[in-house]
C-alpha positions in Angstrom: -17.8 -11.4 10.3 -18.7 -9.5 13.7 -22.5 -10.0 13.8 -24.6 -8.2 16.1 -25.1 -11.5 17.7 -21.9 -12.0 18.5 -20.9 -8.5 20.0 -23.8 -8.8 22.0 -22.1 -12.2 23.4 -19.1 -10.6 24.2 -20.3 -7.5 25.7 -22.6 -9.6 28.0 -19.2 -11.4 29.1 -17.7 -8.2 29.2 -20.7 -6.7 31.9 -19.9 -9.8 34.1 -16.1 -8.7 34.0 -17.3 -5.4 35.2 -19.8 -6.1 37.6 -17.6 -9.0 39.2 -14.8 -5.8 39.9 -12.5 -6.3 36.9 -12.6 -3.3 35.1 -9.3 -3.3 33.8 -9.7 -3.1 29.5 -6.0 -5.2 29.0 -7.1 -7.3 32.3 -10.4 -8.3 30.7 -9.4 -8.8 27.3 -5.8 -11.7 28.5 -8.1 -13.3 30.8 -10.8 -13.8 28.0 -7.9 -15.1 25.6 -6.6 -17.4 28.2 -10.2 -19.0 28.7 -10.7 -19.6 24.7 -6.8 -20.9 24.5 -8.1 -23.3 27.4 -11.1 -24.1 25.6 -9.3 -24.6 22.3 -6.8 -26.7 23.5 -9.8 -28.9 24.5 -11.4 -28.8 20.9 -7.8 -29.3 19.4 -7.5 -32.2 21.5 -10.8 -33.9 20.4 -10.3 -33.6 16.6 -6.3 -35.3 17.2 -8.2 -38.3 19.1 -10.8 -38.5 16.5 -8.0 -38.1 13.5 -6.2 -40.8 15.9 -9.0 -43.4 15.1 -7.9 -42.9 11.3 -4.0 -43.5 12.3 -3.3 -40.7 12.3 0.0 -39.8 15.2 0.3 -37.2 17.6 1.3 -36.1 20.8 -1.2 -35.5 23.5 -1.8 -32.0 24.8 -2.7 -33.2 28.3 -1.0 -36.0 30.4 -3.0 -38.9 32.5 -2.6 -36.1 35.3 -4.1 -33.0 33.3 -7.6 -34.9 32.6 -9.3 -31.7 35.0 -7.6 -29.3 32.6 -9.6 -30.1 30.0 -12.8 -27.6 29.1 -15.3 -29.9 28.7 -14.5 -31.4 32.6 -13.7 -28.1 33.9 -17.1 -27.0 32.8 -18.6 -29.7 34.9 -17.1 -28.9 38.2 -18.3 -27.7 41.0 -18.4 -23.6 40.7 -15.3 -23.1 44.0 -13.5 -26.5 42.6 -13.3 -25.5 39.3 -11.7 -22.2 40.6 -9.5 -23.5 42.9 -8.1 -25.8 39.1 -7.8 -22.6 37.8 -6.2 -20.4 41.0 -3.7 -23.0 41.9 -0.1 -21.9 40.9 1.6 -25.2 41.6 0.0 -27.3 39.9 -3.3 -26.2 38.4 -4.2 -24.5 35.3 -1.7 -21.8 34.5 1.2 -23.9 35.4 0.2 -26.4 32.8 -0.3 -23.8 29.7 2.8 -21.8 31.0 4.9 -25.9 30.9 3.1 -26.3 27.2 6.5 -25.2 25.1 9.2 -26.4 24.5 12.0 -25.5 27.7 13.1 -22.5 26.5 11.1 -22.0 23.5 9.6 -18.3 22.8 6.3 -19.4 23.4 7.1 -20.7 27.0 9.0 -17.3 27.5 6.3 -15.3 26.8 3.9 -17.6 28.9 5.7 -16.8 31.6 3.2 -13.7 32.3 0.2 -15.4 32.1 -1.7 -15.6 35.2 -5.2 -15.8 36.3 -6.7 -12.6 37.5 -10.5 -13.8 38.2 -11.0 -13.2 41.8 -14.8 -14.6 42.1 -15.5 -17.8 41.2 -19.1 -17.0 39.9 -17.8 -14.7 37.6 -15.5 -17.2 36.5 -18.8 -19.0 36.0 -21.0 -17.2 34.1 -17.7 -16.0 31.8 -17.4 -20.1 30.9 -20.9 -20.1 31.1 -21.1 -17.7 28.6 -17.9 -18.7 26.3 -19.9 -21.9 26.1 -22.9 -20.4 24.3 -20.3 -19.5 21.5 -19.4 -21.4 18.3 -16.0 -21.1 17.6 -15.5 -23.7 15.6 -14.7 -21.5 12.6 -11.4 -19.6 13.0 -12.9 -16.9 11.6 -15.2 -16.2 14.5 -12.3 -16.1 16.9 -10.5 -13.6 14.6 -13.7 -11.6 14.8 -13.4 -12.1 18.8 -10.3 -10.5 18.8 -10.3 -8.0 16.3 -13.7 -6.9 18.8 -11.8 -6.7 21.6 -9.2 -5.2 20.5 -11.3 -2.6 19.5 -12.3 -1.7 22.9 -7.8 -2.1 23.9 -7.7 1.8 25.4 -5.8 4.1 23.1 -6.7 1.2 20.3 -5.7 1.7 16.4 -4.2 5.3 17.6 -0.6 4.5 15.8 -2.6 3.0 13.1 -3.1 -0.9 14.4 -5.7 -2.2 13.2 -6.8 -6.0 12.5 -6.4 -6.6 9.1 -9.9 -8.5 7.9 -9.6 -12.2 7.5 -10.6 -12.4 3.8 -7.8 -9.9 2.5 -5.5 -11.7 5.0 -6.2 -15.1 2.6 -6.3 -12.8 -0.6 -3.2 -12.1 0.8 -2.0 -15.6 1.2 -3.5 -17.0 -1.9 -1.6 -14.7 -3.6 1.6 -15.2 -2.1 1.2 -19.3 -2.3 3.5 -19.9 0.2 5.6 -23.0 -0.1 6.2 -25.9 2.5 10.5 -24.2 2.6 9.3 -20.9 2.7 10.6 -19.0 6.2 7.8 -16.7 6.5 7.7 -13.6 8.8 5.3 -10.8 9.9 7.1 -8.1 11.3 4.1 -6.5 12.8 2.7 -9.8 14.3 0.1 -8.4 16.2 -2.4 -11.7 16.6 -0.6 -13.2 13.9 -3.7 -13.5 11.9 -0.8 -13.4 8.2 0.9 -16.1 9.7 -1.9 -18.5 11.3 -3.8 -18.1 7.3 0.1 -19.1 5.8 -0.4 -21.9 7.9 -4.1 -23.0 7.5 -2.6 -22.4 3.7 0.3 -25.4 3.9 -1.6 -27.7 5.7 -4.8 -27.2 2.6 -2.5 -27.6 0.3 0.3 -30.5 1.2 -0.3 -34.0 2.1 0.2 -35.4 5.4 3.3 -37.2 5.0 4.8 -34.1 3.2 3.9 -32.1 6.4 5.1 -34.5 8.7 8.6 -34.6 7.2 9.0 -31.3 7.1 7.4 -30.7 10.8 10.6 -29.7 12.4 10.9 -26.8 10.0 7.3 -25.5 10.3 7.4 -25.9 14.3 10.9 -23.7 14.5 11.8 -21.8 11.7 9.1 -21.2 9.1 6.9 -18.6 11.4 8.5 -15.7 12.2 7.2 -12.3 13.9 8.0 -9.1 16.1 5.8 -7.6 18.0 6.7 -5.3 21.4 3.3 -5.4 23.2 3.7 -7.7 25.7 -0.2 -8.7 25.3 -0.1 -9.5 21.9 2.8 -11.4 22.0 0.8 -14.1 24.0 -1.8 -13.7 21.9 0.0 -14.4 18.9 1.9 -17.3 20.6 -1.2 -18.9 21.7 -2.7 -18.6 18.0 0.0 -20.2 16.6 0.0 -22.6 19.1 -3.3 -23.3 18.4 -2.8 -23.9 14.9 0.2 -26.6 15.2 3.6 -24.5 15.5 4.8 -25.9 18.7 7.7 -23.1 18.7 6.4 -19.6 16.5 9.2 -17.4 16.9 8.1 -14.2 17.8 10.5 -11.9 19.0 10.1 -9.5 21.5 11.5 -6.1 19.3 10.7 -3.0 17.8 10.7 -3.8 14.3 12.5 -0.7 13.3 14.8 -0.4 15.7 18.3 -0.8 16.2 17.3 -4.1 18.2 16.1 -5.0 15.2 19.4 -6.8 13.9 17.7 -9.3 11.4 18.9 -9.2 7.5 18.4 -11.5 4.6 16.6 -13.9 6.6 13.4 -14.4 5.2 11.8 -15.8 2.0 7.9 -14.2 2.4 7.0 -11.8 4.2 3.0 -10.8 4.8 2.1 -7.5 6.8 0.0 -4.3 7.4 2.3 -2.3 8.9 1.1 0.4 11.9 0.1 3.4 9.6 0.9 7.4 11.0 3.2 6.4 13.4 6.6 8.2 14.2 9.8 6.5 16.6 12.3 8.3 17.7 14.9 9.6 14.7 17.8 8.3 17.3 16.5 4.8 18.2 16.3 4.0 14.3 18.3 1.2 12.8 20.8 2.9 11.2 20.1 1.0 7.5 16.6 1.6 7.4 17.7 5.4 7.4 20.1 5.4 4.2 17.1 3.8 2.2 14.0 6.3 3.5 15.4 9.2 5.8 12.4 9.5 8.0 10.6 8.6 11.2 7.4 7.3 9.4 6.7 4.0 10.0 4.9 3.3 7.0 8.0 3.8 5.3 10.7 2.3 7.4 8.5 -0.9 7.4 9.2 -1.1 3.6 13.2 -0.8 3.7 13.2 -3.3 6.7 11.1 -5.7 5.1 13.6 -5.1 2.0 16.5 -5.5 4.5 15.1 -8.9 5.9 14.2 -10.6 3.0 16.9 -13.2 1.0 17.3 -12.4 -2.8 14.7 -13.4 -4.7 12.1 -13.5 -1.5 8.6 -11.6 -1.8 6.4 -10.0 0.0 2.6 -8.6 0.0 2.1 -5.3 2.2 -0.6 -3.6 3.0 0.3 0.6 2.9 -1.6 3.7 3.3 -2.4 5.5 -0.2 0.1 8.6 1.1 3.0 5.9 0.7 2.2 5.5 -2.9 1.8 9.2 -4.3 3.4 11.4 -1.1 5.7 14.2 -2.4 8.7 13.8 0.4 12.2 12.5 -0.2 11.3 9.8 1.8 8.4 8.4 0.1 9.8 9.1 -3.5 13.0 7.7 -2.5 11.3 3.9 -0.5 9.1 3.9 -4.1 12.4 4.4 -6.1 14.7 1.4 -3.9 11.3 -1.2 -4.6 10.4 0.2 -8.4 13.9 0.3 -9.7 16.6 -1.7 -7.7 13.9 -4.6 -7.3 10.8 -6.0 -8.6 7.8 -4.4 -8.2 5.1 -6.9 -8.9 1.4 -5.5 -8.4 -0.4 -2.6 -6.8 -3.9 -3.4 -5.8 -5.6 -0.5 -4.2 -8.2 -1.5 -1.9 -11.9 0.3 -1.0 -11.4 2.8 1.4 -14.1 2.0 3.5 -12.3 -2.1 4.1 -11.1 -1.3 7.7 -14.4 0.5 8.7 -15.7 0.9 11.6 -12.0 1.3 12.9 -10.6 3.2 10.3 -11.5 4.6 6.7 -8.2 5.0 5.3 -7.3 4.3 2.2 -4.8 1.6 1.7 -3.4 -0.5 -1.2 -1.5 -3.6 -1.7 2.1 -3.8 -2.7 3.9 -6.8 -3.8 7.6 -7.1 -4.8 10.2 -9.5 -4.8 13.8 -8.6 -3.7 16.4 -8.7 -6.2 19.2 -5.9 -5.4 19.1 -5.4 -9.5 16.2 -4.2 -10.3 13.9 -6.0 -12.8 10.9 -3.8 -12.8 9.2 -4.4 -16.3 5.8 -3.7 -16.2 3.7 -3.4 -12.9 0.0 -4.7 -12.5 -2.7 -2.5 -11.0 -5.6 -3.4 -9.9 -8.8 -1.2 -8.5 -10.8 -2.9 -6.5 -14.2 -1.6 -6.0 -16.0 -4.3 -3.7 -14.7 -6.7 -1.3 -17.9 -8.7 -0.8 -18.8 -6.5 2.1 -20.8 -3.2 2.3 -18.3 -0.4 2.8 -19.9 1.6 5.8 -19.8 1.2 9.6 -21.7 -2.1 9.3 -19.6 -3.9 6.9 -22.6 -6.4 5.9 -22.2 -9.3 3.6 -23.1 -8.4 0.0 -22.5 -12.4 -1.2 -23.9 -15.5 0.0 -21.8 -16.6 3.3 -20.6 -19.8 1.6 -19.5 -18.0 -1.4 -17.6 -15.8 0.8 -15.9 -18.1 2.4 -14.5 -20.7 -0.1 -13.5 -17.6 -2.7 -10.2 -17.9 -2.0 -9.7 -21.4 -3.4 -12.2 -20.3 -6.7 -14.7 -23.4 -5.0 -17.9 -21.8 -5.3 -17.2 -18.9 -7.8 -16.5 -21.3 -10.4 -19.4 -23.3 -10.2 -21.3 -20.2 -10.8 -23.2 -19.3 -14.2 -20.9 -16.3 -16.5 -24.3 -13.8 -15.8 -24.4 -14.9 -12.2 -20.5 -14.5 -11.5 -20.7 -10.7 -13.5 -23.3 -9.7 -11.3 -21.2 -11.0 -8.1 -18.3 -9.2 -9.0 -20.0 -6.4 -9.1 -20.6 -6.7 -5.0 -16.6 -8.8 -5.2 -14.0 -8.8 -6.5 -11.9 -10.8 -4.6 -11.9 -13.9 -6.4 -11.1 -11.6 -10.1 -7.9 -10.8 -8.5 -6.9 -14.2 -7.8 -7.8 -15.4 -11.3 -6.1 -12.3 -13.2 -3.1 -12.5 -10.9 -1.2 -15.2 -12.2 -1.9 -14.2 -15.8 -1.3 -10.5 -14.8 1.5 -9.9 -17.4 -0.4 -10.9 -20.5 -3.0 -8.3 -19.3 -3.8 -6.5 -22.2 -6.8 -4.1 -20.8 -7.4 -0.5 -21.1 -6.8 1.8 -18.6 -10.5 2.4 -18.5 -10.6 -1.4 -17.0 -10.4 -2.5 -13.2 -6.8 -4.2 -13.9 -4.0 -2.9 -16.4 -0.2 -2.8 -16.8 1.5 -0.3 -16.7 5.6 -0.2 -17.5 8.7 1.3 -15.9 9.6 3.9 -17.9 6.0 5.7 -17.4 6.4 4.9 -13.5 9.9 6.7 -13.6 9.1 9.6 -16.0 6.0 10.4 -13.0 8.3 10.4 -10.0 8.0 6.9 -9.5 4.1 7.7 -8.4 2.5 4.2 -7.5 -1.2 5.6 -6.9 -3.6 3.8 -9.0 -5.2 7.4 -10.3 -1.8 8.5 -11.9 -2.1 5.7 -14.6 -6.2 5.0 -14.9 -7.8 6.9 -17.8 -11.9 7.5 -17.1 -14.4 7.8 -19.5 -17.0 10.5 -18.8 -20.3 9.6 -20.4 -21.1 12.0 -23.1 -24.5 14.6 -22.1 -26.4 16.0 -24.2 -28.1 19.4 -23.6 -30.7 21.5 -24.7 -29.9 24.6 -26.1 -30.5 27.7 -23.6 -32.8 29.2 -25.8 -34.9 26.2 -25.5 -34.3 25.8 -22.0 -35.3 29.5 -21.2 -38.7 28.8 -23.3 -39.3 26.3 -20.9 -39.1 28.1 -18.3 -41.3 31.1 -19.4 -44.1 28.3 -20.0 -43.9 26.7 -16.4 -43.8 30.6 -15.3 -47.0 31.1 -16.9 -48.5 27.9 -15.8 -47.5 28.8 -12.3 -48.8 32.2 -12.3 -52.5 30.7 -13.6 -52.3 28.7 -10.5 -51.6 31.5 -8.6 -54.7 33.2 -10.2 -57.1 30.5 -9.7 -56.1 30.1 -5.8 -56.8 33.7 -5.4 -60.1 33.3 -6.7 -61.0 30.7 -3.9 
């Protein structure tokens, strides 16, 4: 969660960015991810050595001749040696994190353009100075470190890119249970915070020996992204990096494109798509067109993801409401290719106010699995109300913090009293969804209800309208009235009550 606190850390490292001479949004914001990859690579480091004590294996991250690369030596130096580590492009810093994948790897190709752009060593100082102060222990604060910067990226969320929130992220992934063979991709990586959770997910839920034998798969093949912004593409490397794939493979691509060329490759897919943008009608990939004849992103992100899943792979997308009710050919006919020549799984429409402050659009979640034959029976819908966060600007937590953050695996939810876990769903909902989920086909509520089913034929006969409000019946409490005449005695009393008042204030 992005805590006052916290912004106020970052904008204090931000003012010595701008009164050292950077002033350069994009310049500020690499050089800041380099440091924390620097300093994370340290951290990582530590807890391998201490796992290393247990027998547990692994490769060390710096050689017998790196000791000074380490954050908690570099942080010791002397203020102009510690830059000269950092400013040396033989063999200092950048070398080394540029040298860290694998020769030829995507990571070390998109490495390449790292370089250290921090003139002054004092400000280099008081920015690791600084860095220090903050606990990032928890990957959720460095999430919220990027998704605040970000914020501040010139021209930022303008095509609709926005950080999706770490907690529907591992809705998201809870969901989707991902599988230690799944070949997972996000085709709008951005800081592949979908893919990083995926992974935090197989390493929860698989024993060590299981992980290990399957290591070559999860270092090369089973995370998978595009992105084109050259930024985020280091961003994303670095975070998976960070989090044990030696070799993500993020490709350097419009999704939609005709560069694109990937098809039936993938198994899950997790995304939020850019909403409201456009590409140009001539640089789409020419398949993507015969499914949704459009230049909407929104909805060419849905026929690629169709296109680049295997049979029977699945996928959770985030989608602005418009792609679930918009009148166009386009939109009716991208609901029509996942409704009735696949399986359309769920709809779970989220609170509008979930990407606050950045955006208050109103989004949903799909989920489908490919087939190519349809098999649409009955689809799930589920209204959320309350993600455990207030729904302005602020986006306070409604929950206790540790309820918050172990939902997703039902730890503390569960141990809760029935009174006490009704009177939490009324501020969350989060961890209803995850229990109704896997049961979602014996759901038997009303339409009055948060959650209901609702089957193909209705979804057809409406135009294959996907919006939550097309299907949700809502009782309106009955009020009862007085009758005018009595009303209008009422009111003559007060009138003459009034107008005694009047009298006696005259008489004053």
């Amino acid at each position: 969660m992005i805590t006052g606190q916290l912004k106020s850390q970052i904008d204090q490292i931000w003012n010595t960015f701008w009164t050292g001479g950077i002033s350069n949004t994009i310049t500020i914001v690499e050089q800041l991810t380099y440091l924390i990859f620097i300093k994370d690579l340290d951290e990582t480091e530590t807890r391998n050595e201490l796992k290393a004590k247990r027998g547990f294996k692994y490769t060390p991250i710096f050689g017998d001749n790196q000791k000074d690369f380490r954050w908690k030596n570099l942080k010791e130096m002397d203020v102009n040696a510690r830059h000269n580590v950092f400013s040396n492009t033989v063999d200092g810093v950048f070398p080394f994190i540029r040298s860290l994948g694998k020769e030829k790897s995507l990571f070390s190709t998109y490495m390449q353009g790292a370089t250290f752009g921090i003139s002054k060593p004092a400000v280099l100082d008081q920015v690791m100075e600084k860095l220090e102060r903050i606990d990032m222990s928890n990957q959720d604060t460095k999430g919220d470190i990027y998704e605040y910067l970000l914020s501040k990226l010139e021209g930022g969320g303008t095509a609709g890119q926005f950080r999706t929130p770490r907690h529907i992220i591992k809705m998201m992934v809870e969901l989707m249970q991902p599988k230690i063979d799944d070949i997972i991709c996000d085709p709008s990586a951005g800081t592949a915070g979908f893919l990083v959770a995926a992974k935090e997910y197989i390493d929860k839920h698989y024993e060590v020996t299981v992980l290990d034998k399957h290591a070559d798969h999860i270092n090369k093949t089973m995370f998978n992204g595009t992105e084109f912004d050259a930024t985020m593409l280091r961003i994303a490397s670095m975070n998976l990096y960070l989090h044990g794939v030696e070799e993500p493979n993020i490709i350097d691509v419009d999704a939609v494109s005709k560069d694109n060329k990937v098809t039936n490759a993938y198994t899950l897919v997790l995304a939020n798509p850019p909403f409201k943008g456009t590409i140009d009608k001539e640089s789409i990939a020419p398949g993507l067109k015969n499914v949704t004849d459009t230049t909407k992103t929104e909805l060419l992100f849905l026929a690629l993801i169709l296109r680049q899943l295997k049979t029977g792979g699945r996928a959770a997308v985030i989608v602005p409401d418009g792609v679930l009710f918009g009148n166009s050919k386009a939109h009716k006919s991208i609901r029509e290719e996942v409704v009735c020549n696949n399986k359309l799984e769920a709809i779970i429409s989220l609170p509008s106010g979930v990407f606050k402050p950045y955006a208050g659009v109103s989004t949903a979640i799909m989920i489908f699995t490919k087939t190519g034959s349809g098999g649409t029976d009955n689809v799930w819908f589920y209204d959320m109300l309350a993600d455990g966060k207030s729904l302005d600007d602020k986006r306070n937590l409604l929950v206790e913090e540790d309820v918050f953050d172990a939902f997703s695996f039902g730890e503390t939810f569960a141990k809760e009293s029935t009174e006490d876990q009704q009177n939490l769903h009324k501020k969350f909902n989060l961890p209803d969804i995850l229990a109704r989920y896997p049961k979602r086909y014996e759901d038997k509520r009303a339409r009055t209800e948060q959650s209901f089913l609702v089957p193909f034929k209705e979804i057809r006969k409406n135009d294959w309208d996907l919006s939550i409000n097309r299907y949700k019946e809502i009782v309106y409490e009955e009020t009862e009235y007085d009758k005018p005449q009595v009303i209008l005695k009422r009111i003559l009393k007060l009138d003459k009550e009034r107008a005694l008042l009047i009298e006696k204030l005259n008489k004053l």
